[in-house]
N, C-alpha and C positions, 0 to 999 in steps of 0.2 A: 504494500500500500504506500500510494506518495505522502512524504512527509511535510514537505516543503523543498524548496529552490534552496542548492546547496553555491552551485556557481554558475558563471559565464565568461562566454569569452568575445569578444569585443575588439574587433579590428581596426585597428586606428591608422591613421594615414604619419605622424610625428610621436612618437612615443614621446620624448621629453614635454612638448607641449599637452599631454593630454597627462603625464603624470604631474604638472604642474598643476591644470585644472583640478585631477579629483585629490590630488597631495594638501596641495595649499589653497584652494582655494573653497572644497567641499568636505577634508578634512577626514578624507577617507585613509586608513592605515597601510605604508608600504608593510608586508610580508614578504618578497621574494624580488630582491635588488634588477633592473633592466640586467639581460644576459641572453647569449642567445643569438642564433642567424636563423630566422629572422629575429630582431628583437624583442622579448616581451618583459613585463614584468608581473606581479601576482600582488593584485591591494584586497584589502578587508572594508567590507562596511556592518556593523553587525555581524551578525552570521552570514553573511552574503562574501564569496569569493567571486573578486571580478580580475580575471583575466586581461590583461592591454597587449593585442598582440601587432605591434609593425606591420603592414601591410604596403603592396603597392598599389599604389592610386587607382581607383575602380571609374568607370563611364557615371555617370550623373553623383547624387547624391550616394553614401555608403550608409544610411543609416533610415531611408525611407521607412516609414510606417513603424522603426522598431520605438519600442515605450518601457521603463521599469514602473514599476510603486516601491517607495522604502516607506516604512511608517517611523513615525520621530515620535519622540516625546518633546514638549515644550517648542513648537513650530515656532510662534512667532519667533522666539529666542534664536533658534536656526538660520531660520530668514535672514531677520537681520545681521548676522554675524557672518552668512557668507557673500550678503549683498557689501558688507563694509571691506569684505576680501576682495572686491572687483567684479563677484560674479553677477551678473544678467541673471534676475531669477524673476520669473513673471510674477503679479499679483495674485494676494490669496486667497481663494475663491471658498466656499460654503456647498458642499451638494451632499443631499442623502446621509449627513449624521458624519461627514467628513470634512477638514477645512485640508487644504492644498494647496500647493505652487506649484510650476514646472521650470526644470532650468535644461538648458539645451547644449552639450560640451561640443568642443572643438567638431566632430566629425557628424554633430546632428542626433546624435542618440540624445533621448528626452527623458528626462528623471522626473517621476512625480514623486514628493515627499508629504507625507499624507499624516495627518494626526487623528484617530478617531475619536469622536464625539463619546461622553457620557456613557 
């Protein structure tokens, strides 16, 4: 039986750019330093292992239609501390017993960060 989402992996077009995104600026945990041909490196967010793996440049967009959800505790506190990092995080919406943002890293992949209601 599924338990939940242990990892993923996530193709990125600049590794150092995109480890700066979820490093310092979403504040996600390096676990396994860049290494590798092609390069990748292995960050933690919660229980979530995400995978950055060096890619070469794909025809349009590399991250069309893909979405996560992480759940936070104390959103606005979130918000605001990675919107003071530089990051672009859209405003926080209210829907169905949940408040939300999405922010959008280097190669288009979209994070929703979710807190639930009550």
């Amino acid at each position: 039986m599924i338990q939940g989402l242990g990892s993923i992996r996530l193709e990125v077009g600049e590794l150092d750019r995109s480890l700066q995104f979820y490093l310092d600026g979403l504040r996600f945990e390096l676990v396994v330093p860049p290494n590798g041909v092609p390069r990748r490196a292995e960050l933690r967010a919660g229980t979530l292992s995400v995978l950055l793996a060096e890619a070469p440049p794909t025809r349009g967009r590399r991250a069309v239609g893909v979405g996560f959800r992480i759940d936070v505790l104390a959103l606005d506190a979130y918000h605001d501390a990675i919107v003071a990092r530089g990051i672009d995080a859209g405003p926080e919406s209210d829907e169905s017993g949940t408040r939300q943002f999405a922010v959008r890293d280097p190669d288009g992949y979209v994070w929703f960060f979710r807190e639930v209601l009550g």
